[in-house]
C-alpha positions in Angstrom: 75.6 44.2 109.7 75.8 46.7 112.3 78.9 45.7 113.3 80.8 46.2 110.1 79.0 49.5 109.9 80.3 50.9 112.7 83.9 49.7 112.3 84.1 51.8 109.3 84.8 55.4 109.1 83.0 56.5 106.0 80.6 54.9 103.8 81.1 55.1 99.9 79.0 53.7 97.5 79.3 54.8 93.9 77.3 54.0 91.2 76.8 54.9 87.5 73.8 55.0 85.2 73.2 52.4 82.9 71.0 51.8 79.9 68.2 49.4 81.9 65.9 50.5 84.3 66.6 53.0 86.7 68.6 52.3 90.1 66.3 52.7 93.3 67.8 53.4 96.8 70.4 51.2 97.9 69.9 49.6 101.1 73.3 49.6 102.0 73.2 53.7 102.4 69.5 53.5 104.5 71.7 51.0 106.8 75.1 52.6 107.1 73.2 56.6 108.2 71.1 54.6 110.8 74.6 53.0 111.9 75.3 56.8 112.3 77.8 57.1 109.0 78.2 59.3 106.6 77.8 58.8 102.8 79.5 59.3 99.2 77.5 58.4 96.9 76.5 59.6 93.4 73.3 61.6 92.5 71.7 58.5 90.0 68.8 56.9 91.1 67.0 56.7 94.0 70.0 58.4 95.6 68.9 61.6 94.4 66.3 61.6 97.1 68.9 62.1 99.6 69.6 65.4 98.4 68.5 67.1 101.5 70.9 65.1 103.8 74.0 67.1 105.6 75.4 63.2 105.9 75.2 62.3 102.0 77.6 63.6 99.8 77.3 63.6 96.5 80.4 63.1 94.1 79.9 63.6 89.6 79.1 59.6 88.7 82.5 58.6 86.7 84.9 61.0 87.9 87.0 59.0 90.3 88.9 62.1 90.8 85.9 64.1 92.4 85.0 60.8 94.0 88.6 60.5 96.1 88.2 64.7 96.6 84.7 63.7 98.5 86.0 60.7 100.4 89.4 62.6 101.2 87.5 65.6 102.1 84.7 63.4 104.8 87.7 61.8 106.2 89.4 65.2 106.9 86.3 66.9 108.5 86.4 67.2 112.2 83.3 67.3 114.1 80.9 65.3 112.2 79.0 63.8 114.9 77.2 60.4 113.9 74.0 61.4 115.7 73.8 63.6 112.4 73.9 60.7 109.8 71.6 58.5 112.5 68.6 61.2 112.8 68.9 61.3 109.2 68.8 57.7 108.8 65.7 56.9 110.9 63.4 58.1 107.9 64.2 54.5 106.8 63.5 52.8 110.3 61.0 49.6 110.3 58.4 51.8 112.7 59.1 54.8 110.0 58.2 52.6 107.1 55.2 50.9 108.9 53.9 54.7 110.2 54.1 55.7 106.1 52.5 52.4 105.1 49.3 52.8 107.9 49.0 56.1 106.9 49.1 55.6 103.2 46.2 52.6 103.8 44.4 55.0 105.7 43.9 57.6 103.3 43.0 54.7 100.7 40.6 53.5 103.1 38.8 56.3 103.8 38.3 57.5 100.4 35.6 54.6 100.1 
């Protein structure tokens, strides 16, 4: 997929809350900042985690109005630099995830 990620300019991926379970992150945004990318995505979910991230930009969920203003707006910023969205994105690298995971087992094991 790395490829297609870095062909593309921006990556948009909006999504609306529904009546079921709640929406974790989507994997397509943890790939698309380690391609180096920006995001527009909507605050539901697990996306709301992402909060913190200069390369994740939230638009209102059902407002396709804000959500063209957000896309037009990314598209129109000069000097975004995809080292941003890429040292943002390796919270969700495989040695990241298996760094939490040893250190979450550790502190379970040593508790007994």
């Amino acid at each position: 997929m790395p490829e297609y990620y870095s062909a593309a300019d921006l990556l948009v991926v909006p999504s609306v809350e529904g009546v079921g379970g709640q929406e974790g992150l989507p994997v397509t945004i943890m790939e698309g900042l380690l391609c180096g990318k920006k995001v527009v995505t909507t605050p539901v979910g697990g996306t709301r985690e992402l909060e913190y991230m200069a390369s994740v930009i939230f638009s209102e969920p059902g407002n396709s109005d804000d959500l063209a203003e957000k896309i037009k707006s990314c598209l129109m910023t000069d000097g975004f630099e995809s080292a941003t969205a890429n040292q943002e994105g390796k919270r969700f690298s495989i040695k990241a995830i298996a760094r939490d995971f040893i250190e979450m087992y550790t502190k379970l094991t040593a508790d007994k």
